[in-house]
C-alpha positions as CSV (number, residue, x, y, z in Angstrom):
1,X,0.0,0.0,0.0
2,X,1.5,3.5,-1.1
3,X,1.0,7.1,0.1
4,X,-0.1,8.0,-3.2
5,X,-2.8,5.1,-3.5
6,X,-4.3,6.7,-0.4
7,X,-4.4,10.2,-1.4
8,X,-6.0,9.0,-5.3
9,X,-8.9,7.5,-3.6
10,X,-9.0,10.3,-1.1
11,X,-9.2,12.9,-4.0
12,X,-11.9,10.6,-6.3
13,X,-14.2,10.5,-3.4
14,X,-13.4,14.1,-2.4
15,X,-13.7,15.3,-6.3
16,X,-17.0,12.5,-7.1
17,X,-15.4,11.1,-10.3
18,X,-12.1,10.2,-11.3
19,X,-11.5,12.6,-13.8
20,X,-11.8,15.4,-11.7
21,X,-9.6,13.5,-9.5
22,X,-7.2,12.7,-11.9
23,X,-7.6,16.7,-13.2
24,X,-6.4,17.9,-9.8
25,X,-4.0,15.4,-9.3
26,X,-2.5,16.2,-12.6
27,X,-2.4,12.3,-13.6
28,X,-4.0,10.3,-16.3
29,X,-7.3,8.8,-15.8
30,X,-6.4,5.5,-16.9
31,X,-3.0,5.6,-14.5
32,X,-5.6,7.0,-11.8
33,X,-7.6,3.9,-12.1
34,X,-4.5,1.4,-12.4
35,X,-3.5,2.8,-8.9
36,X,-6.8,2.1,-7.2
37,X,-7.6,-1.5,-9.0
38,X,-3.8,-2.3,-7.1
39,X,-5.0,-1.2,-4.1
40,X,-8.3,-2.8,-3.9
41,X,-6.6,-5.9,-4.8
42,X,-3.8,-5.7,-1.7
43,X,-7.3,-5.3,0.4
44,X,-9.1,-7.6,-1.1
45,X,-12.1,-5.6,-1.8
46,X,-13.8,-3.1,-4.1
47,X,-13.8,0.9,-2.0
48,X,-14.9,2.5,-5.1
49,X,-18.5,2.2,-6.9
50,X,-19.3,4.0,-10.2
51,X,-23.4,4.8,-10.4
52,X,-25.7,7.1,-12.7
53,X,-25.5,9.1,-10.2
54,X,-21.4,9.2,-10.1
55,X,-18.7,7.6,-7.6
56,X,-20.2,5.9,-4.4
57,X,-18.5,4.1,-1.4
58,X,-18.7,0.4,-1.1
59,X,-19.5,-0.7,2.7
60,X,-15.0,-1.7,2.9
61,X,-14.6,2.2,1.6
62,X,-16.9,3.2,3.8
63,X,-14.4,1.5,6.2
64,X,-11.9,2.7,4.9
65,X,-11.9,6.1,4.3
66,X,-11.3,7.4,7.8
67,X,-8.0,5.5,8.4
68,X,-7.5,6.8,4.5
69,X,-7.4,10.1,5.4
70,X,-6.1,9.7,9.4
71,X,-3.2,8.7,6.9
72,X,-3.0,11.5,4.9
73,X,-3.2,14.1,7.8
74,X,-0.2,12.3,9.5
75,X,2.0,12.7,6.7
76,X,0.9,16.4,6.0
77,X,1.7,17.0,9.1
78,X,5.0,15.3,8.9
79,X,5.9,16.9,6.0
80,X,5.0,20.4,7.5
81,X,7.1,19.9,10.6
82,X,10.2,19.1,8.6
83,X,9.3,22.2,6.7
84,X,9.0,24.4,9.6
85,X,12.6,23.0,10.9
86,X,14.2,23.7,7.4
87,X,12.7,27.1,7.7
88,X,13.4,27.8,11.2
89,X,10.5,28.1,12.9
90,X,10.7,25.3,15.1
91,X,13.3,22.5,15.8
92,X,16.4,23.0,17.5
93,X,19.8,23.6,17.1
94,X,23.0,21.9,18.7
95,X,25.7,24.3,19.1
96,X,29.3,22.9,20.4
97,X,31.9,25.7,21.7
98,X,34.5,26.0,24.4
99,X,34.0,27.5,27.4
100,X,35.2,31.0,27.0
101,X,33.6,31.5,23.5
102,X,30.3,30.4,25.4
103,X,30.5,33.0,28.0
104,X,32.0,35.6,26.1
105,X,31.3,35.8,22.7
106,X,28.0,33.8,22.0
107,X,25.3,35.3,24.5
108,X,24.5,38.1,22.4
109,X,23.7,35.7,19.3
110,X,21.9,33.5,21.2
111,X,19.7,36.8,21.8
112,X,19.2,37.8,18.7
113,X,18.7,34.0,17.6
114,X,15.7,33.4,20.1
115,X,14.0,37.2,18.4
116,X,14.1,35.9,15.3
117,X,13.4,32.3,15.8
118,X,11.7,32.2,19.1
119,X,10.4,28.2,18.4
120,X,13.8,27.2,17.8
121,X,15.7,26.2,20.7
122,X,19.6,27.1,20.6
123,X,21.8,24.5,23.0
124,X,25.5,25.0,23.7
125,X,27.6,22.3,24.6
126,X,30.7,23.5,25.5
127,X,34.5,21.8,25.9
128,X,37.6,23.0,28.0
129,X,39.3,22.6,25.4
130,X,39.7,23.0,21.5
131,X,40.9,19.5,20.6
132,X,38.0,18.1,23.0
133,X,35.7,20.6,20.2
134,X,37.2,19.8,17.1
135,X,37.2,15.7,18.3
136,X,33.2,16.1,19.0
137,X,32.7,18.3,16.1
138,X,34.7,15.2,13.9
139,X,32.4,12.5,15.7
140,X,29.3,13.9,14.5
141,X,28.2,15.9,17.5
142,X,26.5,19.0,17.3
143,X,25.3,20.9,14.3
144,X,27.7,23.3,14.1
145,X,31.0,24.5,15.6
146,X,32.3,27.7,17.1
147,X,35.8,28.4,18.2
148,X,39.3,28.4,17.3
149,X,40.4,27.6,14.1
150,X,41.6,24.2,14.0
151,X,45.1,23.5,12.8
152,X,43.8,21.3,10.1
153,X,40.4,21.3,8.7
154,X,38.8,19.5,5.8
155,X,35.3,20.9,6.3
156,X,33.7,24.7,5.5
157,X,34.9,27.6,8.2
158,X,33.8,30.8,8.4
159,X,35.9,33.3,9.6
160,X,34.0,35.6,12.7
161,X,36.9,38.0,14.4
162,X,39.7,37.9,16.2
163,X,39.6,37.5,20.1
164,X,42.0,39.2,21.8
165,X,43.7,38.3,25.2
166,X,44.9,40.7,27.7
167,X,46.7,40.5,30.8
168,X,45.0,40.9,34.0
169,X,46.7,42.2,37.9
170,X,45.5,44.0,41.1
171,X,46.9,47.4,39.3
172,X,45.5,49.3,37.4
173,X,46.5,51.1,33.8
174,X,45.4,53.4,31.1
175,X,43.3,52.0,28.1
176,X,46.1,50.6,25.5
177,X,49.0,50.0,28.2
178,X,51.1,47.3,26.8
179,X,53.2,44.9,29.5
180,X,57.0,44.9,28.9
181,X,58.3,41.3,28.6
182,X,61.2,41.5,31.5
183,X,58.1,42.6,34.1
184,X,56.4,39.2,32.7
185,X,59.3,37.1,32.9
186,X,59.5,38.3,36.8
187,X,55.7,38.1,37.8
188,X,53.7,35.6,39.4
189,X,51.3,34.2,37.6
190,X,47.7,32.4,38.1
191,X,48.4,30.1,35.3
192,X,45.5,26.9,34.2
193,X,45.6,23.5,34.5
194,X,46.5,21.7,31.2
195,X,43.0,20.7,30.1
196,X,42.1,24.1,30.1
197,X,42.3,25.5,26.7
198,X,43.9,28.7,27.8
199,X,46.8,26.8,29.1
200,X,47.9,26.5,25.7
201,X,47.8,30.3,25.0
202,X,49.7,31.0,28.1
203,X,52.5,28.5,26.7
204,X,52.5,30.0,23.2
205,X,52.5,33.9,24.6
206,X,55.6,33.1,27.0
207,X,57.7,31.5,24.4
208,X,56.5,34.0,22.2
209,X,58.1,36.6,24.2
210,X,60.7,34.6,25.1
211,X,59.9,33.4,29.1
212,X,58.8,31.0,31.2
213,X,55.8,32.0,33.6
214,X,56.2,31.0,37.6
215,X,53.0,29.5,38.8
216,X,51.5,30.0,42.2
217,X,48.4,28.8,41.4
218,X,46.6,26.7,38.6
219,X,43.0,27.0,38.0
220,X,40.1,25.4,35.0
221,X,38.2,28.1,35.0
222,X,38.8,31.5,33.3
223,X,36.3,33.3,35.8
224,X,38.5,31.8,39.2
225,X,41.6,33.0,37.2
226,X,40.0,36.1,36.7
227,X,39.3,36.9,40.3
228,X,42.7,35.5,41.8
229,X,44.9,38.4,39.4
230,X,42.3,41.1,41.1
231,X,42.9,40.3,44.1
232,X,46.8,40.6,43.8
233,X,47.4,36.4,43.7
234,X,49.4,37.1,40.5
235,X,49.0,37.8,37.1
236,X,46.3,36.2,34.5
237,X,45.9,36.0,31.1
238,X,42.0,35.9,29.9
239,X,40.0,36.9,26.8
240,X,39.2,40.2,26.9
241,X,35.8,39.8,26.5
242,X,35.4,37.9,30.1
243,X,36.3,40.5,32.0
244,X,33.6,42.9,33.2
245,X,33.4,46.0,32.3
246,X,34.0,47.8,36.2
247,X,37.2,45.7,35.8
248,X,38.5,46.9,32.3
249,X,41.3,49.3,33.7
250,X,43.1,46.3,35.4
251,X,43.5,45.2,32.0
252,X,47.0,45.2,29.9
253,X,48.1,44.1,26.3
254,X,50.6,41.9,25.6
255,X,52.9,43.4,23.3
256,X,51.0,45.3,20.6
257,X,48.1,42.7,20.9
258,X,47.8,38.8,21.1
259,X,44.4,37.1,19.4
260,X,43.2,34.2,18.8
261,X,40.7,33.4,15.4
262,X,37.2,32.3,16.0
263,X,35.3,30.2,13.5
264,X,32.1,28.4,12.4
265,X,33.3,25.4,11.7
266,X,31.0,22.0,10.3
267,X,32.0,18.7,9.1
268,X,29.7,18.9,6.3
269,X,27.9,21.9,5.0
270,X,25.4,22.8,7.7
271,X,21.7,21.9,7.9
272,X,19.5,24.7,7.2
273,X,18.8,25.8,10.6
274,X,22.7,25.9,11.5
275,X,23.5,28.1,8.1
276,X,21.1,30.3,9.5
277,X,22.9,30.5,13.2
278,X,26.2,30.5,11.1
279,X,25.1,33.3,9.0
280,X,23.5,35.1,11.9
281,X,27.2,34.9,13.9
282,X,28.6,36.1,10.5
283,X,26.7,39.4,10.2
284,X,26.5,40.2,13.8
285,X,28.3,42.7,15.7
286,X,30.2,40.4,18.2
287,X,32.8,41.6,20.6
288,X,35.2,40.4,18.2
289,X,38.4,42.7,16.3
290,X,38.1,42.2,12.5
291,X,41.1,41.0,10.5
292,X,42.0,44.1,9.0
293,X,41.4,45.5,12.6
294,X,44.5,44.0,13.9
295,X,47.2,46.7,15.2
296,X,50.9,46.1,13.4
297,X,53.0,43.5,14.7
298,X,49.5,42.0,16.5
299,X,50.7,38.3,17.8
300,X,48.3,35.6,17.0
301,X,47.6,32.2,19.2
């Protein structure tokens, strides 16, 4: 039994004569009555009755009819539901990031997302670290990825800004204040445990600059590091866009600037939903430095 069988006898009794059926169905007549002859043979019955007076229902069509078109509605409605996920208006979308992305950069997307598509629900899964994203994002999770650009990449990335990272202490220091190396190499330093993503950036800033930071204290979470450099523990480096903004003068740069890349990144170009979130992270105003923003001699991590 087909779908299509279903919806032709739907349509003659609907229509009363199969070849005004066959008229809005755009079909032949004679195909139109090959498809219901099958049908009443799988069930073993005649549904259909031709009169003077036109098409009639035999006692099995009278039977049926309702599951016929019980049938029918399901799959209209099926059909719709995928529709409205294609199109936004319902569904949901799975999101993986790391941590400081999620707190920092994303929140004013997923804003904007829920205006504009307030049936679609927008989940973040977020990693400590970028390997832990890219190996998630390479074992099918999620629908779409958003952090740093991974070292090698064989599926679409979109480019979104540059984060930047700044140094963070107890002092505090007028807007653009760049930290001289030798001070560095000297301090103390709230450093993160080697999960942590930011880890990594520490390690790639110091031998960057040529020195090798002196832990007191090691911490997973950007927010803890944060607060221990405020309160004199030692010095922290953090994306800029996790610190608050009462907080902002306690801020340095390293050098003349250090910044990381953030992407979209997919396995496979993404469902329709996701190109939508991509394309929304693309043209919004996130707290992100353009590429051709980047001051001379900016370092990148």
């Amino acid at each position: 039994m087909q779908l299509r069988q279903l919806e032709y006898f739907w349509t003659i009794w609907e229509t009363g004569s199969f070849s005004a059926a066959a008229s809005r169905l755009y079909v032949t007549q004679p195909s139109l009555s090959q498809q219901i002859r099958a049908l009443e043979k799988e069930l073993g019955a005649e549904l259909l009755e031709r009169g003077p007076h036109g098409i009639s229902l035999t006692p099995a069509g009278r039977a049926f009819l309702p599951h016929a078109e019980r049938v029918l509605r399901a799959a209209g409605e099926a059909t719709d539901s995928v529709r409205q996920v294609l199109e936004g208006r319902t569904g949901d979308v799975h999101v993986l990031t790391v941590r400081s992305v999620a707190s920092g950069i994303l929140p004013p997307s997923a804003a904007r997302w829920h205006s504009l598509f307030p049936m679609t629900v927008l989940h973040l899964h977020d990693f400590s670290h970028r390997r832990a994203l890219e190996d998630a994002t390479r074992g099918g999770q999620g629908d779409l990825s958003v952090g740093p650009r991974p070292a090698v990449w064989d599926g679409p990335i979109v480019t979104l800004g540059y984060e930047e990272m700044v140094l963070v202490g107890p002092d505090e220091f007028d807007a653009g204040t760049a930290a001289d190396p030798a001070e560095l190499a000297a301090a103390d330093w709230v450093l993160y445990e080697p999960e942590q993503g930011m880890n990594e950036i520490v390690d790639r800033m110091a031998a960057a600059l040529g020195f090798a930071p002196r832990a007191v204290a090691r911490t997973g979470q950007v927010a803890a590091a944060l607060q221990f450099a405020i309160e004199g523990l030692g010095t922290a480096l953090v994306p800029n866009n996790a610190v608050p903004g009462g907080w902002a003068r306690h801020t340095r740069r390293v050098g003349p600037g250090l910044f990381r890349e953030i992407v979209a990144f997919s396995r496979r170009e993404p469902t329709p939903p996701a190109e939508q979130y991509r394309h929304l992270l693309a043209s919004s105003e996130l707290p992100l430095t353009a590429g051709h923003g980047l001051p001379a001699g900016a370092l990148r991590c």
